[in-house]
C-alpha positions as CSV (number, residue, x, y, z in Angstrom):
1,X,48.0,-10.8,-82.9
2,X,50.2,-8.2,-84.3
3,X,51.1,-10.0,-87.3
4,X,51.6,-8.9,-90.9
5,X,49.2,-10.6,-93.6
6,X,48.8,-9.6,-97.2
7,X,45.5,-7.6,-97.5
8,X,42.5,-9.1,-95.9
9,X,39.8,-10.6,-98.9
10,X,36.9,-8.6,-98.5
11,X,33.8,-10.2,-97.1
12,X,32.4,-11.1,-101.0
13,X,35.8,-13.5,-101.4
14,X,35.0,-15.2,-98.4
15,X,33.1,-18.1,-98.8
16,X,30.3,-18.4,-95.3
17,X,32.2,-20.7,-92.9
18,X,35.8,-18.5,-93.7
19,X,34.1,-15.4,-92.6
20,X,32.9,-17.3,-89.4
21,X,36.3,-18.5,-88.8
22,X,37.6,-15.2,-89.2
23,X,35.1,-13.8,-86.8
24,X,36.3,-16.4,-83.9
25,X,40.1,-15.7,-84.4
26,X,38.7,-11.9,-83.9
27,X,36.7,-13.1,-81.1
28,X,39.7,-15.5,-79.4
29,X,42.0,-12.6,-79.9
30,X,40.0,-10.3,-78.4
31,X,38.8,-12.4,-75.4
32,X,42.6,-13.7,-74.9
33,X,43.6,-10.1,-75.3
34,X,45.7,-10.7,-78.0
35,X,44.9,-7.8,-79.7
36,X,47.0,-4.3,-79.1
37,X,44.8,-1.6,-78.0
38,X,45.7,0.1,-80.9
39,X,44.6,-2.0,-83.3
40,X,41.3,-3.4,-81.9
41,X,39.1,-0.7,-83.3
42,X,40.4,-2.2,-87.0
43,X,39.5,-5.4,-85.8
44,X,36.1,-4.8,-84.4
45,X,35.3,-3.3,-87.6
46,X,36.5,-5.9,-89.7
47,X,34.1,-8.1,-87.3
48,X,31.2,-6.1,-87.8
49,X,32.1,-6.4,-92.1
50,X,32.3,-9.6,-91.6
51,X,29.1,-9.9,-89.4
52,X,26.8,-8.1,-91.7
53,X,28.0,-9.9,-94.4
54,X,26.6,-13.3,-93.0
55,X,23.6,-12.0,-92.3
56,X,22.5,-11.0,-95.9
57,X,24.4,-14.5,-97.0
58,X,21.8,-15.9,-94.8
59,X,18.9,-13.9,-95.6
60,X,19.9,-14.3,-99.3
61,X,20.1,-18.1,-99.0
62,X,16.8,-18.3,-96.7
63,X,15.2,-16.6,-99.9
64,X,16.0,-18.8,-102.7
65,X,15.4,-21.8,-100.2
66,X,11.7,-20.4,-100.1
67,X,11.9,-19.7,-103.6
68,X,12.8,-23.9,-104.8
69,X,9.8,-24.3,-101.6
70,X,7.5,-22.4,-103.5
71,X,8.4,-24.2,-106.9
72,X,8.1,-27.3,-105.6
73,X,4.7,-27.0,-103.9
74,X,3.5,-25.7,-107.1
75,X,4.5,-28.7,-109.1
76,X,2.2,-30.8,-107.2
């Protein structure tokens, strides 16, 4: 999985389901051990980047979902 790619997109130019996809390959490579040792701390950073980034997309998202919840109950 030693292969050379342009820079990575940081976690805010990822939409949700590419930084899941990312975090598989990461996952597969590591599991498969695809990965040199030497590069699998980069990698296991870039998963946890990528990991706390879907978790405040979620919590974000879970927010304004209660937010239109709130609205809407109101209206009635």
């Amino acid at each position: 999985m030693a292969e050379e790619r342009g820079p990575l997109p940081t976690p805010e130019e990822l939409r949700y389901s590419d930084a899941i996809d990312e975090l598989r390959q990461i996952l597969q490579g590591i599991e498969n051990e695809e990965i040199d040792l030497d590069e699998l701390s980069a990698h296991v950073e870039r998963a946890a980047l990528l990991i706390r980034t879907c978790r405040d997309r979620i919590q974000h998202t879970e927010m304004r979902v209660r937010r239109v919840l709130e609205d809407l109950s109101g209206e009635e």
